[in-house]
FISEGU-381288 format. One line per 4 residues: number of its first residue (from 0); for each residue x, y, z of C-alpha. Coordinates in steps of 0.02 Angstrom, whole numbers, plus 50000, padded with zeros to 5 digits. Example, Ala and Ser with C-alpha at 12.3 -4.5 7.8 and 13.67 -1.06 7.14 Angstrom:
// residues 2
0) 50615:49775:50390; 50684:49947:50357
//
This chain:
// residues 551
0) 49689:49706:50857; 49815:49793:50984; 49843:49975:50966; 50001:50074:51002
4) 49984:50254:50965; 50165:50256:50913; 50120:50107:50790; 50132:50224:50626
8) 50302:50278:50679; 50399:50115:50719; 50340:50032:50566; 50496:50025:50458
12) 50503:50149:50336; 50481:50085:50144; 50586:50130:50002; 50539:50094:49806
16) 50675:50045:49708; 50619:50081:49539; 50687:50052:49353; 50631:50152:49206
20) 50441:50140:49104; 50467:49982:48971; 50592:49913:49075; 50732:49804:49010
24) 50843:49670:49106; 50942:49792:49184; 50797:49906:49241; 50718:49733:49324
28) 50893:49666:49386; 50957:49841:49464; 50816:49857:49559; 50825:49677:49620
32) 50992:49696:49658; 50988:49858:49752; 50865:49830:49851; 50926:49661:49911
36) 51081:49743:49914; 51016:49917:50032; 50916:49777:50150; 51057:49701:50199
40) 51138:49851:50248; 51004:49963:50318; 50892:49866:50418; 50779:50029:50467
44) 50716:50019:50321; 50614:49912:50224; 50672:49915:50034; 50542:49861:49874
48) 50594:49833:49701; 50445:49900:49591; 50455:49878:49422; 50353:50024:49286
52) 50298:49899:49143; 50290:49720:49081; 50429:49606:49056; 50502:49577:48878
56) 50547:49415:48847; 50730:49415:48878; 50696:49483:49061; 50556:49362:49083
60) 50691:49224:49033; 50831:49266:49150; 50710:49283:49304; 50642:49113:49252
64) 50845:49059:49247; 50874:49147:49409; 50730:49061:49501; 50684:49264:49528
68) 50511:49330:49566; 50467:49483:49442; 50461:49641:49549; 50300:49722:49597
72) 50209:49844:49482; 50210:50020:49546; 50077:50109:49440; 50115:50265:49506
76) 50219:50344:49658; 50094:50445:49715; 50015:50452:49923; 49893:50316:49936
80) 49766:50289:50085; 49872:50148:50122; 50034:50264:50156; 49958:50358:50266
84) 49843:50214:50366; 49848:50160:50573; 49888:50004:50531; 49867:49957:50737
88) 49699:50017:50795; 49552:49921:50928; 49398:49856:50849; 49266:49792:50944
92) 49130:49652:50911; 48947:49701:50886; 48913:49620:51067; 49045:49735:51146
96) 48965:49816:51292; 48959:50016:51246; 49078:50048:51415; 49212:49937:51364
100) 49204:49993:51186; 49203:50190:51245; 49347:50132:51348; 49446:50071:51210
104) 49426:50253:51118; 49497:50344:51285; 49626:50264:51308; 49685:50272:51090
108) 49635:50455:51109; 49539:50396:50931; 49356:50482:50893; 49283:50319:50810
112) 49318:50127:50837; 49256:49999:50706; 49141:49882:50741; 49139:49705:50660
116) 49034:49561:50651; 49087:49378:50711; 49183:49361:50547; 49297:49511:50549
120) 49183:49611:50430; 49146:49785:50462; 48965:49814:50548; 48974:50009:50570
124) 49096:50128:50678; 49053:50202:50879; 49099:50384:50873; 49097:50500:51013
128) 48979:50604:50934; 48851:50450:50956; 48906:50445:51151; 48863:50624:51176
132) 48697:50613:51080; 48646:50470:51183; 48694:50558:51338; 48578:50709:51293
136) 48449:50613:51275; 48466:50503:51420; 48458:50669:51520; 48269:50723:51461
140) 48174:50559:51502; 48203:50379:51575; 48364:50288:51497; 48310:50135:51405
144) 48455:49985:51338; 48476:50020:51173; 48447:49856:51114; 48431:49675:51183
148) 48575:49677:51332; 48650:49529:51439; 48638:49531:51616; 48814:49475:51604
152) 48848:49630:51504; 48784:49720:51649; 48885:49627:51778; 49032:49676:51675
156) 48986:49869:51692; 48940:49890:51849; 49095:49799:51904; 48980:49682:52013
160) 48921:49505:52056; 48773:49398:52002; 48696:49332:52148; 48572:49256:52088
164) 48474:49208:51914; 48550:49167:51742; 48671:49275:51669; 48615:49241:51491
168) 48447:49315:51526; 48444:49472:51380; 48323:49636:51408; 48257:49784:51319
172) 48175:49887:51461; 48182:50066:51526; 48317:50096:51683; 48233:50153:51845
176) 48320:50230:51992; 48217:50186:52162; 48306:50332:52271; 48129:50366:52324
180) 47955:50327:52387; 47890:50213:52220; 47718:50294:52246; 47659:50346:52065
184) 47818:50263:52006; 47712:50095:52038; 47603:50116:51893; 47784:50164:51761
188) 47865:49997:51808; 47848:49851:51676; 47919:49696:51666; 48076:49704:51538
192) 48141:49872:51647; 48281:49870:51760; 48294:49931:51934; 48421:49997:52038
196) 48382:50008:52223; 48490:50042:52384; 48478:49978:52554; 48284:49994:52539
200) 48236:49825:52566; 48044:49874:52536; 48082:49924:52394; 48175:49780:52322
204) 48019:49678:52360; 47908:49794:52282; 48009:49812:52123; 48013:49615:52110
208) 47827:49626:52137; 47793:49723:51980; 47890:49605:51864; 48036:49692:51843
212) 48173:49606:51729; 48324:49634:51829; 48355:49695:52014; 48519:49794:52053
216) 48556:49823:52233; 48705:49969:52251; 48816:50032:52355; 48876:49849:52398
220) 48705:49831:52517; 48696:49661:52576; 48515:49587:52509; 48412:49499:52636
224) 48399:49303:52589; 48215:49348:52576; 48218:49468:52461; 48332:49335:52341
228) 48204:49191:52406; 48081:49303:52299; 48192:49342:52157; 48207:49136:52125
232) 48029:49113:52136; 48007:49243:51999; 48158:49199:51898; 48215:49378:51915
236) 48425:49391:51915; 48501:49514:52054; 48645:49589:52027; 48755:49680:52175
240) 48885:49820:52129; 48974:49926:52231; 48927:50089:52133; 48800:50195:52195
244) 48621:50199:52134; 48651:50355:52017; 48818:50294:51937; 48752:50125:51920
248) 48592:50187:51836; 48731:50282:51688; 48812:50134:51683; 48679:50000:51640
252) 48628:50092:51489; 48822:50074:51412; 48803:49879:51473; 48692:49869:51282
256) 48793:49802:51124; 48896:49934:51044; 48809:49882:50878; 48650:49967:50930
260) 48734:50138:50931; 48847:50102:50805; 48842:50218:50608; 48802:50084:50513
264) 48863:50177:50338; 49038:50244:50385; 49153:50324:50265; 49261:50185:50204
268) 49404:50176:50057; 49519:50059:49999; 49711:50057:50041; 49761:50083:49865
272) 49643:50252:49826; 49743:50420:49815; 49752:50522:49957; 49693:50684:49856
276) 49540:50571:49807; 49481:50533:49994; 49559:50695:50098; 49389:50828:50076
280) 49275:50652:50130; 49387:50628:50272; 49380:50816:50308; 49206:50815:50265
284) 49135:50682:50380; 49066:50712:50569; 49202:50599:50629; 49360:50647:50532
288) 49415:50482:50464; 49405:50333:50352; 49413:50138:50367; 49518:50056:50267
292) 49437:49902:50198; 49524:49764:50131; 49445:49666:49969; 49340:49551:50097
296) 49265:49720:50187; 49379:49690:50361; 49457:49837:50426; 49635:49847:50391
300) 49664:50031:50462; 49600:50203:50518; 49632:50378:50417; 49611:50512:50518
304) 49610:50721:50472; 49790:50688:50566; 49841:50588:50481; 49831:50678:50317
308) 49902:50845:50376; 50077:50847:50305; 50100:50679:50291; 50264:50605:50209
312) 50292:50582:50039; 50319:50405:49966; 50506:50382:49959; 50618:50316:49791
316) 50804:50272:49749; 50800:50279:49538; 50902:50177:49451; 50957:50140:49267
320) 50869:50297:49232; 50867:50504:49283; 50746:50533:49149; 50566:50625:49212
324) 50476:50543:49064; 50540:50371:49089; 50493:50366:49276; 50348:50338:49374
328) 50218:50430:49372; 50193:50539:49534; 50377:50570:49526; 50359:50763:49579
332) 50261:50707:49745; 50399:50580:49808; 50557:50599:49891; 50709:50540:49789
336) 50843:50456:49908; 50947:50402:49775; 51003:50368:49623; 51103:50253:49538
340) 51129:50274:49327; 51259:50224:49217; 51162:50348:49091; 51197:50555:49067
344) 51119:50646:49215; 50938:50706:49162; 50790:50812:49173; 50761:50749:49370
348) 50762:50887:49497; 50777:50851:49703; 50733:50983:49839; 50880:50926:49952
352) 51036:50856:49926; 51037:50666:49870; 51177:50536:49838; 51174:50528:49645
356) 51298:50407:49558; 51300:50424:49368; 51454:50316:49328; 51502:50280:49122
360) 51512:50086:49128; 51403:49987:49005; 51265:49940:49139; 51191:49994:49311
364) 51222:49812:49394; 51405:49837:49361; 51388:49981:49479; 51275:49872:49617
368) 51395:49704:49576; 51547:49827:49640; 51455:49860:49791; 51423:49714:49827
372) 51590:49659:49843; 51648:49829:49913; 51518:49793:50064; 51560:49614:50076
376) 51363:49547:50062; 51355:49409:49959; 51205:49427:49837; 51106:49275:49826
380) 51119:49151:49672; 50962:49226:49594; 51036:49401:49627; 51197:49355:49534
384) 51115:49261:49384; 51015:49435:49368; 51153:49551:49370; 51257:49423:49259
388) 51109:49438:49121; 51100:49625:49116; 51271:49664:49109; 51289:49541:48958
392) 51131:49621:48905; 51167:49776:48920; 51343:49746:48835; 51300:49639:48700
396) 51394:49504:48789; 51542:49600:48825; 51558:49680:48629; 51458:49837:48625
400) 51572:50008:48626; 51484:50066:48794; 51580:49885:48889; 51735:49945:49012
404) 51843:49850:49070; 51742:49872:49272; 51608:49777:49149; 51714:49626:49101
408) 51769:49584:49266; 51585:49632:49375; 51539:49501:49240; 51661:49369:49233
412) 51650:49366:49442; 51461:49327:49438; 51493:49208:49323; 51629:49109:49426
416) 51514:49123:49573; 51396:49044:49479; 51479:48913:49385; 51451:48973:49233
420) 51544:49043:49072; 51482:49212:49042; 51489:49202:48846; 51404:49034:48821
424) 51262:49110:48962; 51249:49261:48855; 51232:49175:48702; 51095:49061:48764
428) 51013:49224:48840; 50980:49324:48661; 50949:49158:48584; 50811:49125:48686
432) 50736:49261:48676; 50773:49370:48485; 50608:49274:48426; 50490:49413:48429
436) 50368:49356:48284; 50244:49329:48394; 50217:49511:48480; 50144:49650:48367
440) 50218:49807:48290; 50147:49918:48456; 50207:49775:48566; 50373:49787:48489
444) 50384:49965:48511; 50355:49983:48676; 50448:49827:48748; 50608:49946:48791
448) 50570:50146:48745; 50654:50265:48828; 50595:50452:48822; 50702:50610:48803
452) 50667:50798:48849; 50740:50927:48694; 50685:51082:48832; 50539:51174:48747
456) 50423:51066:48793; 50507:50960:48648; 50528:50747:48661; 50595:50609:48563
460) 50577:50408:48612; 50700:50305:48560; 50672:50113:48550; 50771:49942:48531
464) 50737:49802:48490; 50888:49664:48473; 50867:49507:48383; 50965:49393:48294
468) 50953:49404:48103; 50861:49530:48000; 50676:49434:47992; 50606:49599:48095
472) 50648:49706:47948; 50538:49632:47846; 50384:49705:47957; 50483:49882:47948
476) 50331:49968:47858; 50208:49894:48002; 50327:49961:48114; 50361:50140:48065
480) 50143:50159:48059; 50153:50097:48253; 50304:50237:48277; 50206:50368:48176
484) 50044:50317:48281; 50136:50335:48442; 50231:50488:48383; 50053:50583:48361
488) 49979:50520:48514; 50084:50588:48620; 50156:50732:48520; 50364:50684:48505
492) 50469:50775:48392; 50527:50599:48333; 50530:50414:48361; 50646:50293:48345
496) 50670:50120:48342; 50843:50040:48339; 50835:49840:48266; 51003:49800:48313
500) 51074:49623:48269; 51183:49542:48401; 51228:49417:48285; 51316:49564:48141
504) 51350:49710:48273; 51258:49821:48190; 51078:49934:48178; 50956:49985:48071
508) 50879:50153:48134; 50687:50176:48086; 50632:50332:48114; 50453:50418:48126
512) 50440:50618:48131; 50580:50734:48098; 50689:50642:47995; 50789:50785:47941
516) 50851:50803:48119; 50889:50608:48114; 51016:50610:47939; 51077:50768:48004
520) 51148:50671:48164; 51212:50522:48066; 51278:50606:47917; 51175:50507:47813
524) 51032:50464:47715; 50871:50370:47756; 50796:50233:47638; 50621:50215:47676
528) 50645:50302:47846; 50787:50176:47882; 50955:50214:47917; 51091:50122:47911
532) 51208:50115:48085; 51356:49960:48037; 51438:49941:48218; 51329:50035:48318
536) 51251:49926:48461; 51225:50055:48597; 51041:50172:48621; 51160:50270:48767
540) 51311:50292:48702; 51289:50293:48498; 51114:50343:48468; 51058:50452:48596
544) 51185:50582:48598; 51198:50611:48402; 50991:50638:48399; 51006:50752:48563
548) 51153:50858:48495; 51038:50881:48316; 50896:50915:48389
//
């Protein structure tokens, strides 16, 4: 795997473009839509439409219309090991000589390189710590190869020639220097040892006499045709290198696989754990850092104690929402680039200056469809069929009191791109999907719920659900229990659930909690915690302010 230490910095920066929790069409198709739309125009930066919850039915039929994939689930916003990765780093291969693989960690300036098996899996990690622990030890008694070693691993590190004797010959032995009289040494030599002699012919013939494994000559010293007559008849490879005999002595101990000095239990973590979760192990461990492991255990990138030292936060551009509560979670740790609402401005706070857009049409892809055009990029059919369903979604097709005129036409231009009629494709939309009998009452709840802060540490949810006839008010009592369930659970002031028929105009508001505060913002009177809302259509512009201003 090639390494550039600038690698982490020239990868294009990614931006989430998120919806709200519980999303509805609009949620999905704004972020769809902007970030096709933000690609196009800002190629520095890679743009992701992430979606908070599952598809309701009517979303999951106008992506299916649109030929669309759904966006990506972003459980949460916060730093993950995967953020913060080298995603270019060297590995080497268990039969890496140790030189080569020490080489590859000077020249990344990195304090550990993983080491993999013939498959790609991780076998352990080389750390310098392991280097310099080998090297203390080397210096107290006679080197030995750490494990079975090549002699063409050796050729390799002494940067020298195999004159004669098979290459694929593998040893185990103890490293001798001969810069001396052998006298005593005689009785120390074994076959399986290497040694390295100079210009001391005697020598050569006495080492080769005593069964050594492998003969090095150094300093380039030509070797009398003897001396390799001898080596043949034994079967003993000779290697020259032009290194001399103490240098090539180091070096034949780092000609031994990397595997055999390899930590064979490294810290590793997976790309999606939090970066709070792995930082103190990171910190923690003699090496500083952490492999990232991919699900079949090959290393996908390096987290080092750098690494996690101010690193930067995940970054976001909101839209159809500006809502803490019906964000993602993490939302205080990320950087908000943007956003784009067509709702009131909420409880979201920035610590620098951001382009916020809160516009009063009827729905968010009327703001992106006006871009669009404004930019002159062309959305793609799927794009258009998307932004076509949620502004007739979000407008009842065109008939709710939140529709302006900017609505009408955003609309009736997707449709003529597309060939269609926007009435008859909005008709077939909430046809297709008001049939809800299947999903239960908690199901039902939560398919669009939108949370709102009072201050005080005060919430309400408000819900909707739009279907065609008034079947779903026949399971009102199963419903308010789910509402009254979710209302305790998570402490809200009050819950609400709008079932609004598209095919009368017109809501019935059940209500779980205070619903005192409800009557009081409708002027009227609940009948088994329903109330009665002829005309009103809209959660943003006819529901939601009346409950806020009561509260």
């Amino acid at each position: 795997m090639p390494f550039d230490p600038r690698s982490r910095h020239l990868r294009p920066e990614r931006v989430y473009v998120c919806g709200h929790q519980n999303p509805d069409t609009d949620s999905i198709s704004s972020a769809l839509a902007y970030a096709e739309l933000k690609g196009a125009l800002d190629h520095t930066r890679e743009y992701v439409p992430v979606r908070l919850g599952e598809l309701n039915a009517q979303t999951s039929w106008a992506l299916e219309r649109a030929g669309a994939e759904a966006p990506q689930l972003l459980p949460h916003i916060s730093l993950r090991a995967g953020d913060v990765m080298r995603e270019e780093f060297p590995v080497a291969e268990i039969g890496t000589p140790l030189r080569r693989a020490g080489q590859m960690m000077v020249s990344t300036g990195l304090d550990l390189l993983p080491v993999v098996d013939g498959d790609g899996h991780l076998a352990g990690v080389l750390t310098e710590r392991a280097f310099a622990r080998r090297y203390v030890r080397d210096s107290n008694e006679v080197p030995r190869l750490l494990d079975s070693t090549s002699v063409e691993a050796m050729v390799e590190v002494l940067e020298g020639e195999l004159i004669t004797g098979e290459g694929g010959l593998c040893v185990d032995g103890r490293v001798w220097v001969l810069a001396r009289e052998l006298g005593g040494m005689l009785s120390d030599l074994g076959t399986g040892d290497v040694a390295v002699v100079g210009d001391r012919h005697d020598a050569q013939l006495e080492a080769l006499e005593l069964g050594i494994a492998v003969l090095v000559v150094s300093n380039a010293t030509p070797v009398p045709e003897s001396t390799l007559a001898r080596a043949r008849e034994k079967g003993t490879p000779v290697i020259a290198t032009p290194l001399d005999s103490y240098v090539a002595g180091r070096m034949i101990t780092l000609s031994s696989p990397c595997l055999a000095l390899a930590e064979n239990d490294p810290l590793t973590v997976q790309a999606r754990e939090l970066v709070e979760d792995i930082s103190e192990d990171v910190k923690d461990v003699s090496y500083r850092a952490a492999v990232v492991l991919d699900r079949d255990s090959r290393p996908i990138g390096l987290v080092t104690r750098a690494d996690l030292v101010d690193p930067s936060p995940r970054k976001v551009i909101l839209v159809d929402h500006a809502e803490s509560a019906q964000s993602v979670p993490g939302l205080e740790e990320a950087e908000i680039v943007e956003i784009l609402d067509h709702h009131h401005i909420g409880s979201i706070e920035t610590t620098q200056p951001i382009r916020a857009t809160f516009d009063p049409v009827g729905c968010t892809c009327t703001l992106i469809a006006e871009r669009f055009g404004k930019s002159g990029v062309i959305p793609t059919s799927a794009t258009a069929t998307m932004m076509l369903a949620a502004i007739l979604s979000d407008t009842v097709i065109m008939s709710s009191p939140t529709t302006t005129d900017r609505d009408v036409a955003a609309a009736r231009a997707l449709a003529e791109s597309l060939g269609v009629v926007a009435e008859e494709f909005g008709r077939e939309m909430f046809e297709a999907s008001s049939d809800v009998s299947d999903l239960d009452a908690d199901q039902l709840l939560g398919r669009d719920l939108k949370g709102y802060d009072l201050g005080s540490g005060q919430t309400i949810c408000i819900g909707q659900v739009e279907t065609v006839g008034d079947a779903l008010l026949e399971r009102a009592g199963e419903l308010h229990e789910a509402a009254e369930s979710l209302r305790e659970q998570s402490g809200h002031r009050l819950v609400a659930l709008m079932i609004t028929d598209v095919s009368v105009g017109g809501t019935q508001l059940l209500i779980a909690g205070d619903l005192a505060m409800a009557e009081r913002a409708f002027g009227t009177s609940a009948v088994d915690a329903l109330i009665p809302l002829p005309g009103v259509m809209s959660r943003k512009k006819q529901v939601a302010p009346p409950l806020l201003k009561a509260a």
